[in-house]
MIPA-953508 format. One record per residue (C-alpha): x, y, z; residue number from 1. Coordinates in Angstrom, 2 decimals. Layout:
<r><u>X</u><v>Y</v><w>Z</w><seq>NUM</seq></r>
...
END
This chain:
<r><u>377.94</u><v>-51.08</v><w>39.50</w><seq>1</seq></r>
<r><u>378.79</u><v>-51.51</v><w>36.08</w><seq>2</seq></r>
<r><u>381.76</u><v>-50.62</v><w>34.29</w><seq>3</seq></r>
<r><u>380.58</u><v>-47.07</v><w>32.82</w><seq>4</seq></r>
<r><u>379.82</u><v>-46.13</v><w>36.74</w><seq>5</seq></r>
<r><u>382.80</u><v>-47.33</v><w>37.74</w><seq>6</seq></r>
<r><u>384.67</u><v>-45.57</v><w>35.66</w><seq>7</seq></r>
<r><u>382.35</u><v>-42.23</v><w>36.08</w><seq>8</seq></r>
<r><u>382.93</u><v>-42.58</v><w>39.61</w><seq>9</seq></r>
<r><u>386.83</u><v>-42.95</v><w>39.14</w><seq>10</seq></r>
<r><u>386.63</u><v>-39.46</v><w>36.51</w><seq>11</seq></r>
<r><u>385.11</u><v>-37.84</v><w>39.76</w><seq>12</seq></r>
<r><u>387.73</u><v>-38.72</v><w>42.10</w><seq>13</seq></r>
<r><u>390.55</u><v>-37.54</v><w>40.26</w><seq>14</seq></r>
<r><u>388.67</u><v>-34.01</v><w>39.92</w><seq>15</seq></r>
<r><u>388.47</u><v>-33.87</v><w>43.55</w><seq>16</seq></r>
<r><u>391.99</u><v>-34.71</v><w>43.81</w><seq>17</seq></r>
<r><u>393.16</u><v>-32.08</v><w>41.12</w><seq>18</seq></r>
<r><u>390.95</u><v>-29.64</v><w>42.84</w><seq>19</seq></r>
<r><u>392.56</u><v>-30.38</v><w>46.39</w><seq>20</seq></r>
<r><u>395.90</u><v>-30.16</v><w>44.30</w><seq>21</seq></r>
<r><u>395.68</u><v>-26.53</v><w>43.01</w><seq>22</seq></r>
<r><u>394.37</u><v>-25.13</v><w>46.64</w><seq>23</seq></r>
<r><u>397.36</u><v>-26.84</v><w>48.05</w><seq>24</seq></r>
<r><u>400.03</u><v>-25.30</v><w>45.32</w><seq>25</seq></r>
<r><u>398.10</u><v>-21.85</v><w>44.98</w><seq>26</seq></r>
<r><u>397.78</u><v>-21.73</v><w>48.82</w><seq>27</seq></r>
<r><u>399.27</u><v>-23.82</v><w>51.52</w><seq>28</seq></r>
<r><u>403.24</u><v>-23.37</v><w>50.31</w><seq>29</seq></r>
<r><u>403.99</u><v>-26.44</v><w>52.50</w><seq>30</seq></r>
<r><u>407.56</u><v>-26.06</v><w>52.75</w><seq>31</seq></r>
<r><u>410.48</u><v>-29.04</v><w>53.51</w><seq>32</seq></r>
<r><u>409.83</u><v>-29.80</v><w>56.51</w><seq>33</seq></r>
<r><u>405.85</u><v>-30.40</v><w>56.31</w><seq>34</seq></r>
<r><u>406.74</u><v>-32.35</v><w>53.28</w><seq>35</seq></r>
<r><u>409.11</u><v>-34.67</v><w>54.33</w><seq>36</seq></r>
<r><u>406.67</u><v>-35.24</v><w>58.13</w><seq>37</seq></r>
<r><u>403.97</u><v>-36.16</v><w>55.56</w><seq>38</seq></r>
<r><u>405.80</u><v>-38.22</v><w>53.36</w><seq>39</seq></r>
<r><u>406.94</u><v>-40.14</v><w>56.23</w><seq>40</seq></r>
<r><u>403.95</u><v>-41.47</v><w>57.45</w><seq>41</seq></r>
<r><u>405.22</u><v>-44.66</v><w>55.28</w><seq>42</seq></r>
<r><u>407.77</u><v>-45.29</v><w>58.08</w><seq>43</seq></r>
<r><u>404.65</u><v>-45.46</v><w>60.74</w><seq>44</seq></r>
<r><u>402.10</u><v>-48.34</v><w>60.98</w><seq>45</seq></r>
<r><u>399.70</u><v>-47.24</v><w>59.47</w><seq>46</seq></r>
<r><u>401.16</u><v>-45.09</v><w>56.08</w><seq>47</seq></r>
<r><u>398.81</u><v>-42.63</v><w>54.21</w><seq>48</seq></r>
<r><u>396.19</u><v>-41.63</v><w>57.06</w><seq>49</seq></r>
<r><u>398.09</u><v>-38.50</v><w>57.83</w><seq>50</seq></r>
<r><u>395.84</u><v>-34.99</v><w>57.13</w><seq>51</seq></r>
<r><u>396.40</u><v>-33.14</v><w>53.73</w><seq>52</seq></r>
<r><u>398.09</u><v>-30.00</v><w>53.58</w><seq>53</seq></r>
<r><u>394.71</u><v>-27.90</v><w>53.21</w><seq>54</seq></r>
<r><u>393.52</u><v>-29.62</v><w>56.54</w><seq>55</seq></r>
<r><u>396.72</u><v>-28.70</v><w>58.29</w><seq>56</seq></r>
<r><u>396.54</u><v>-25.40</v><w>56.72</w><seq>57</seq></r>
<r><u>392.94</u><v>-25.30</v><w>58.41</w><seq>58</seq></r>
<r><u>393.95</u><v>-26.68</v><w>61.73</w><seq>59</seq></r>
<r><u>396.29</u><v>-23.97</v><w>61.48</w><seq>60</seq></r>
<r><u>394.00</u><v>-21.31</v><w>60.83</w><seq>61</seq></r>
<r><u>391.96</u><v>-22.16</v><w>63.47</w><seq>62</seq></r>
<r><u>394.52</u><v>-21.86</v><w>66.18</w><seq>63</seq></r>
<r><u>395.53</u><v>-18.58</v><w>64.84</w><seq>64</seq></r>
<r><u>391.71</u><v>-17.26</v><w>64.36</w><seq>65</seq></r>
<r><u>391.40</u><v>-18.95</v><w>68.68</w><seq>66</seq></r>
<r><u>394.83</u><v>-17.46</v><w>69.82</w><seq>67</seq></r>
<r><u>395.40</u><v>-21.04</v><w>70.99</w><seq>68</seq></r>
<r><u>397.94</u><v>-21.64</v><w>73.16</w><seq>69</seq></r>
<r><u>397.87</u><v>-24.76</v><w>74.76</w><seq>70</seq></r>
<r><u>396.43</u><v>-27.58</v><w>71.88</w><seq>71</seq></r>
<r><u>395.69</u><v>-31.20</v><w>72.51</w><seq>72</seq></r>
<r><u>395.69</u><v>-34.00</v><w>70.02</w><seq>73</seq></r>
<r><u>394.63</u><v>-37.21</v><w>69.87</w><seq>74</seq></r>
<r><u>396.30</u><v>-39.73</v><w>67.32</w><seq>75</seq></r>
<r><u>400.06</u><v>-38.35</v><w>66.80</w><seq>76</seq></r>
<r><u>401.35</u><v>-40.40</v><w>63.59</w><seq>77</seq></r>
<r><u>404.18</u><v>-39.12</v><w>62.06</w><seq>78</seq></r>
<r><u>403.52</u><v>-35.71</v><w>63.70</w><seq>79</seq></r>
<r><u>402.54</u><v>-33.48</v><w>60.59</w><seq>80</seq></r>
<r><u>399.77</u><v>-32.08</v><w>61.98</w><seq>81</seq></r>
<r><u>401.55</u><v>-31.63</v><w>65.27</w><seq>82</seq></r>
<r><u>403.98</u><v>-29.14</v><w>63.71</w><seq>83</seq></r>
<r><u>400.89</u><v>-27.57</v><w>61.79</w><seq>84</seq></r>
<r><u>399.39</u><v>-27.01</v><w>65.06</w><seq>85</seq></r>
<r><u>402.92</u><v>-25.93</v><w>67.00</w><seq>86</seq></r>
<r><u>403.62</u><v>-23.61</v><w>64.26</w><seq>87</seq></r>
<r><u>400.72</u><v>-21.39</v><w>64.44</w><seq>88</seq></r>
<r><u>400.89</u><v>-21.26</v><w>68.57</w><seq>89</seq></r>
<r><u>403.91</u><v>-19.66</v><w>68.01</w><seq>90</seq></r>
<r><u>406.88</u><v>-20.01</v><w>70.71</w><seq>91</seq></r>
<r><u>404.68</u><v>-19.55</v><w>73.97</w><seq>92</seq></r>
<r><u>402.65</u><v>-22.46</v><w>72.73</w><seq>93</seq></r>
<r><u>402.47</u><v>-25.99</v><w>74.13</w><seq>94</seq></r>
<r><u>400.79</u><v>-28.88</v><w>71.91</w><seq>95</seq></r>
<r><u>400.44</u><v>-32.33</v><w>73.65</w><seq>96</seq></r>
<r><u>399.76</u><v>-35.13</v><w>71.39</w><seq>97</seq></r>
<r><u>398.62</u><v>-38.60</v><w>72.11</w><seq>98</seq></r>
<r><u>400.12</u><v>-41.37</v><w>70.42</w><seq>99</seq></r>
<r><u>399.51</u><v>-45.21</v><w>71.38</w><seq>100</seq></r>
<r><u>402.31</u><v>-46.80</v><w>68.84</w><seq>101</seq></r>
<r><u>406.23</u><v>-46.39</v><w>69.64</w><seq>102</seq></r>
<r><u>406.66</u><v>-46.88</v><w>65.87</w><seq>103</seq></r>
<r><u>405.04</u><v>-43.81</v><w>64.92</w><seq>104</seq></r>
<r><u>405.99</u><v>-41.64</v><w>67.96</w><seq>105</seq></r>
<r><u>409.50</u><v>-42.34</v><w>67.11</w><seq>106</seq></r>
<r><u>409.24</u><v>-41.24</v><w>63.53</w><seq>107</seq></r>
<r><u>406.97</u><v>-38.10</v><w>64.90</w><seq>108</seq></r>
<r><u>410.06</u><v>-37.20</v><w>67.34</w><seq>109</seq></r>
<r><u>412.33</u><v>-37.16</v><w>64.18</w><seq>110</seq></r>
<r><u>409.94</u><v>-34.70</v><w>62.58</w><seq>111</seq></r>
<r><u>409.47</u><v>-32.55</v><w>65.57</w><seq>112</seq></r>
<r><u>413.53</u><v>-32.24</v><w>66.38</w><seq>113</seq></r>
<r><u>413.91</u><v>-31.76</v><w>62.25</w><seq>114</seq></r>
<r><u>411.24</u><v>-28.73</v><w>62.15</w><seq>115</seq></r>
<r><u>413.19</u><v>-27.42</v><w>65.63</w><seq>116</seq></r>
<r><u>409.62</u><v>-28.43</v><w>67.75</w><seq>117</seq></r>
<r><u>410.61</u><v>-30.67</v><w>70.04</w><seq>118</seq></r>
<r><u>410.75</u><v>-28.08</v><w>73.19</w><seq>119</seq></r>
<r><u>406.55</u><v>-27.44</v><w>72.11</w><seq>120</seq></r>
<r><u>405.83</u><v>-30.72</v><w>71.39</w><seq>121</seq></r>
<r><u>405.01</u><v>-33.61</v><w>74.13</w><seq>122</seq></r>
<r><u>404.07</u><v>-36.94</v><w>72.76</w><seq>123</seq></r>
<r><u>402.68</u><v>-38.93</v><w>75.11</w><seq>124</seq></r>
<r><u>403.10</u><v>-42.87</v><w>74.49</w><seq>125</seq></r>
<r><u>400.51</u><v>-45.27</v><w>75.77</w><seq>126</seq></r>
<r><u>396.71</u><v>-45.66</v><w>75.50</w><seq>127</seq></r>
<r><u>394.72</u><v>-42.13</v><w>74.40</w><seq>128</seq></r>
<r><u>391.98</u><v>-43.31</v><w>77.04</w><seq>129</seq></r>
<r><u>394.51</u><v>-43.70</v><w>79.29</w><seq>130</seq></r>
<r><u>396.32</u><v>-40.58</v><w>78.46</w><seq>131</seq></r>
<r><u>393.44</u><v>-38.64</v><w>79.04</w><seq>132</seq></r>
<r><u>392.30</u><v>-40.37</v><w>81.91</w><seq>133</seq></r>
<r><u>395.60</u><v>-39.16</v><w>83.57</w><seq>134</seq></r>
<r><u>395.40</u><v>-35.65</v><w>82.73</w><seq>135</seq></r>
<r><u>392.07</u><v>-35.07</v><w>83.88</w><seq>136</seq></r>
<r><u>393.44</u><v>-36.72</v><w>87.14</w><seq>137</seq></r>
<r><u>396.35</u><v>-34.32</v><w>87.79</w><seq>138</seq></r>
<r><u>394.53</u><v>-31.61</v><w>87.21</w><seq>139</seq></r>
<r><u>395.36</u><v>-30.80</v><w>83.79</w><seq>140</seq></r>
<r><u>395.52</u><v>-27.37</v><w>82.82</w><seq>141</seq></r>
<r><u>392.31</u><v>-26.86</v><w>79.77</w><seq>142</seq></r>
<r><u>393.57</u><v>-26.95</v><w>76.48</w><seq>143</seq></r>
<r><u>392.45</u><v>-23.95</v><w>74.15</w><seq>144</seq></r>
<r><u>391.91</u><v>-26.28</v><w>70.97</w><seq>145</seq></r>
<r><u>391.74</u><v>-30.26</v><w>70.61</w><seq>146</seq></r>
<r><u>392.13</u><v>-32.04</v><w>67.51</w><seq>147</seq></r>
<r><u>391.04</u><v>-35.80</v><w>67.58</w><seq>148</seq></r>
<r><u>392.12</u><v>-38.26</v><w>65.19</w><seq>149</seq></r>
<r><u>392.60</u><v>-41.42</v><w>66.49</w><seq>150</seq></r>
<r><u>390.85</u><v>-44.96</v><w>66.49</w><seq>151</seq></r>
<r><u>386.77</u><v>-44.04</v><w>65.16</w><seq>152</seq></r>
<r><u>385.08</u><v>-46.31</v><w>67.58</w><seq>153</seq></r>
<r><u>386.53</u><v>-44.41</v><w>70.69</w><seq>154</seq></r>
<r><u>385.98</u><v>-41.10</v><w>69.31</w><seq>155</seq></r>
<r><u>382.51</u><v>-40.94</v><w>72.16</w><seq>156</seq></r>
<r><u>385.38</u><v>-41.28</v><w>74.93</w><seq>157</seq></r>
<r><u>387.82</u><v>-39.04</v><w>73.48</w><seq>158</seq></r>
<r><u>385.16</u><v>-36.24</v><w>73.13</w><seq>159</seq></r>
<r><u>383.93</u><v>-36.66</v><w>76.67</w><seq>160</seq></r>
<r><u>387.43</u><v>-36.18</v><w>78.15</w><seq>161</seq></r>
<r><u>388.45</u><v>-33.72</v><w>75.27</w><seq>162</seq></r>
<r><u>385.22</u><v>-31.22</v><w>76.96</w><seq>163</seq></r>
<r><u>386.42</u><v>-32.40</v><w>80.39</w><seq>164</seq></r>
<r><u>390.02</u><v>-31.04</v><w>79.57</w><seq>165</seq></r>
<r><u>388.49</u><v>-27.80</v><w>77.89</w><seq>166</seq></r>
<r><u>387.70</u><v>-24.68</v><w>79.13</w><seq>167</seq></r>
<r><u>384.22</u><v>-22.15</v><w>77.65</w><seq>168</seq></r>
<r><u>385.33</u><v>-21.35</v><w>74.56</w><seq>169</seq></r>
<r><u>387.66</u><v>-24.24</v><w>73.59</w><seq>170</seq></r>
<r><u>387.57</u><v>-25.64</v><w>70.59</w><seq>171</seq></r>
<r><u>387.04</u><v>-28.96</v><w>69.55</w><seq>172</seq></r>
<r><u>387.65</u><v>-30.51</v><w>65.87</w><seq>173</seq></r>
<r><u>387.17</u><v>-34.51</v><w>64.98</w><seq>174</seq></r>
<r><u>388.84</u><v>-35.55</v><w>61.75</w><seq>175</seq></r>
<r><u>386.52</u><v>-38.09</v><w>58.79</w><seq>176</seq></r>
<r><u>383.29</u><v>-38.01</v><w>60.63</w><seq>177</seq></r>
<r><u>381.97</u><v>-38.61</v><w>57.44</w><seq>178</seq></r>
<r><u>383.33</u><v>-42.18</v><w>56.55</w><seq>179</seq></r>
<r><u>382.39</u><v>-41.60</v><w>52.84</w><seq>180</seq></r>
<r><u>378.72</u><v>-41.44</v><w>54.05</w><seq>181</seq></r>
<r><u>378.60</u><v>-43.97</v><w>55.55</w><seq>182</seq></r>
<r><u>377.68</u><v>-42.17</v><w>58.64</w><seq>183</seq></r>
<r><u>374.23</u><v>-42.35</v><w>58.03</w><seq>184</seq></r>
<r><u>373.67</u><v>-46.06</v><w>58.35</w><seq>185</seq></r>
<r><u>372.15</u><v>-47.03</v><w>61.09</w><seq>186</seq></r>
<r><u>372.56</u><v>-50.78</v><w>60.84</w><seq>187</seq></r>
<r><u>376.62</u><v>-50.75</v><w>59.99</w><seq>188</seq></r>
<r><u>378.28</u><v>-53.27</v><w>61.77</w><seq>189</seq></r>
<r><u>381.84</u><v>-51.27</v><w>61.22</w><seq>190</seq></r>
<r><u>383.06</u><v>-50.38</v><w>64.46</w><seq>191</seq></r>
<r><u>384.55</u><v>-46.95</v><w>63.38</w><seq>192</seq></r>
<r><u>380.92</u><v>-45.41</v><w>61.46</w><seq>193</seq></r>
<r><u>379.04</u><v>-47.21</v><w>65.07</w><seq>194</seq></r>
<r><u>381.69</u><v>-44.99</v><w>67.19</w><seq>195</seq></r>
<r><u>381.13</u><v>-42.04</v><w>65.34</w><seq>196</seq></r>
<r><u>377.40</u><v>-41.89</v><w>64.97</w><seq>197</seq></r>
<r><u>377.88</u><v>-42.07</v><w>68.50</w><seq>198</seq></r>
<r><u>380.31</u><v>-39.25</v><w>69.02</w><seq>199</seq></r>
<r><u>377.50</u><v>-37.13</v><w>66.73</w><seq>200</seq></r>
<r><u>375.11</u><v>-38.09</v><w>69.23</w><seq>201</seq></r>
<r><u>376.83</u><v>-37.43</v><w>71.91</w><seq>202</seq></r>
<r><u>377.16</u><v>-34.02</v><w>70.75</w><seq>203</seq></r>
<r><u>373.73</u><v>-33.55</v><w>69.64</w><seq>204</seq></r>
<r><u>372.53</u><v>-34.10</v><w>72.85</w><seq>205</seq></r>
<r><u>375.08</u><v>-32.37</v><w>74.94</w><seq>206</seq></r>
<r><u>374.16</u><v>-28.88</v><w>76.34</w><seq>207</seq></r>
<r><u>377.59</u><v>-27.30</v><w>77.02</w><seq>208</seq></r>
<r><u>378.49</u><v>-27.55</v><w>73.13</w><seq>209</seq></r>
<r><u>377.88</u><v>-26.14</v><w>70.10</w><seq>210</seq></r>
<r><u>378.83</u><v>-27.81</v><w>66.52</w><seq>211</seq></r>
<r><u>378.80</u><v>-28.42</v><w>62.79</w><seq>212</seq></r>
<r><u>379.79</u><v>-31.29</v><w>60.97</w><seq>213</seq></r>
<r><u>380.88</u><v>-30.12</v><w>57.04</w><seq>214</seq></r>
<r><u>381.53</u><v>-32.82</v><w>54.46</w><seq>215</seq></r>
<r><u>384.72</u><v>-32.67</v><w>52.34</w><seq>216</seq></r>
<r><u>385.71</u><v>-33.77</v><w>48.90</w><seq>217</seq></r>
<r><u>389.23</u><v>-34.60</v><w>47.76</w><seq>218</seq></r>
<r><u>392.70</u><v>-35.51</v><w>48.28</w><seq>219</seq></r>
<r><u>391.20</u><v>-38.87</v><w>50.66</w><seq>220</seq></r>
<r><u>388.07</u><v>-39.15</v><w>48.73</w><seq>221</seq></r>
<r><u>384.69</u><v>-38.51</v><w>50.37</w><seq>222</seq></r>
<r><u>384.60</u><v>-37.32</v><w>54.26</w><seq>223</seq></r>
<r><u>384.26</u><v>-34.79</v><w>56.25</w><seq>224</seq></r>
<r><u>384.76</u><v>-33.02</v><w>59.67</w><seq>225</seq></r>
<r><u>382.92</u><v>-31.96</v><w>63.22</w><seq>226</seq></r>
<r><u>383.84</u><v>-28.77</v><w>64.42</w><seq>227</seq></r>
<r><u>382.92</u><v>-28.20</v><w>68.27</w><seq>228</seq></r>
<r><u>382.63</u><v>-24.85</v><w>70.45</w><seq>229</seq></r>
<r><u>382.77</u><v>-25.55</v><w>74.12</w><seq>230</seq></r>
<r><u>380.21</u><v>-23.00</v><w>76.26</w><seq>231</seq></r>
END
């Protein structure tokens, strides 16, 4: 790529970014609380992988538009989009969240007793397959809406027991299943674009569901989203 490119390529970016920028201030109105659960995600393992404020807004929307009540997620970090999702299912809610890292479920706790949560919020500490695995065990009662965003190259496994822990008409949404197009290669040897060609296979192929995937511009660059009805 030569420097002009480069540098082209750069120009675009910041657009996207200025564009994300002026939905989130014109729209979202993320108050103190959001704020300070995103900006903590530097206190977790793995800082800056945390959803922007127009994708909690839309994970938001989405429970309101489902009257969700009971909402599973799959990767916790510092809990922003736990309260996102809490928020919207109003008091009678219930949002269980998957987290394998003490670090970050500790500084997701904080958040969730800060933004007055904590009695809707249940982080569950260990491994995600094993989380699920558990659930589905006992009986679980289905979840109305699932939001995965965890490790890429388990996303096949987390969808499988995300359906098994749903109920017709749940709905499913998996965070960058774009992987700045990546997606498309069929010879990657990156673990996280091989698990989530799979996961789009998996859905392709899989009666009981019906999906999208949309790509996204912005904020984090190139990527994109599945969205997943449940017959």
């Amino acid at each position: 790529m030569s420097a002009s490119e480069s540098a082209s390529n750069n120009d675009q970016t910041d657009v996207w970014a200025a564009v994300d920028q002026y939905f989130i201030d014109q729209l979202i109105g993320e108050d103190q609380v959001l704020t300070a659960a995103r900006e903590s995600s530097s206190d977790t393992l793995f800082p800056g992988i945390d959803v922007t404020p127009n994708m909690g807004a839309l994970l938001s929307l989405l429970v309101q538009i489902s009257g969700a009540k009971r909402i599973l997620e799959i990767g916790t970090l510092a809990g922003y989009s736990a309260i996102w999702l809490a928020r919207a299912a109003g008091p009678a809610g219930q949002v269980v969240t998957c987290e394998l890292e003490e670090t970050n479920a500790e500084v997701a706790q904080r958040n969730l007793v800060q933004a007055g949560l904590a009695e809707r919020v249940e982080i569950v500490l260990g491994k995600a397959a094993d989380s699920l695995r558990a659930m589905i065990d006992q009986g679980t009662e289905p979840f109305d809406l699932v939001f995965i965003d965890a490790d890429k190259e388990s996303n096949p496994l987390y969808l499988e027991a995300a359906v098994t822990l749903s109920r017709p008409g749940t709905v499913i949404l998996i965070d960058n299943t774009v992987r700045g197009g990546d997606v498309i290669q069929q010879d990657s040897d990156d673990e996280a674009t091989l698990g989530t060609r799979k996961l789009i296979e998996a859905i392709g192929a899989d009666d009981r569901l019906t999906a999208t995937s949309m790509q996204t511009v912005g904020l984090k660059g190139w990527d994109g989203f599945t969205l997943v009805r449940v017959h």
